[in-house]
Phi, psi and omega in degrees: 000159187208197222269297176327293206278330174298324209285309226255348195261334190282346197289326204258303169304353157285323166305312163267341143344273207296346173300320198254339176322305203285346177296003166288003188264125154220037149218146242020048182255146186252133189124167169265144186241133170261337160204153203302147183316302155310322144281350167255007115343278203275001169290320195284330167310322182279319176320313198293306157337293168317280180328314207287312175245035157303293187299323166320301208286338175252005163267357157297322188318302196263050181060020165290173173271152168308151200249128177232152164272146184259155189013077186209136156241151197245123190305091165314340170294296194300354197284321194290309184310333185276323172324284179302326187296313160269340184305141160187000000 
């Protein structure tokens, strides 16, 4: 795997990020729901998780400075495992 593959895992979980926020609505919500308020809650809560060290691990990837977050902790483990996992 390589950056390209990192890059293309974050475009598609951003893409249902932004799909499943509004299905957190369950009152005014307009539209057809694909999935119940709740599952679309923690999907979007682990994505958001996910995401945070996604975006860490390829802007290391690509020689940036660390990115910090406020009252966020970001896993070290999981970011070098993401590291090794696209570095090539």
């Amino acid at each position: 795997m390589n950056v390209s593959d990192l890059k293309e895992r974050i475009k598609s979980l951003a893409k249902k990020q932004n799909e499943m926020k509004n299905q957190r609505k369950t009152v005014n919500f307009f539209g057809i729901r694909s999935t119940n308020p709740n599952e679309a809650f923690y999907l979007v809560w682990y994505n958001r998780n996910e995401l945070r060290h996604l975006y860490e691990a390829y802007s290391m990837l690509r020689g940036k400075e660390r990115q910090t977050f406020k009252n966020v902790s970001v896993k070290e483990d999981t970011i070098n495992q993401l590291i090794e996992k696209y570095s090539s």
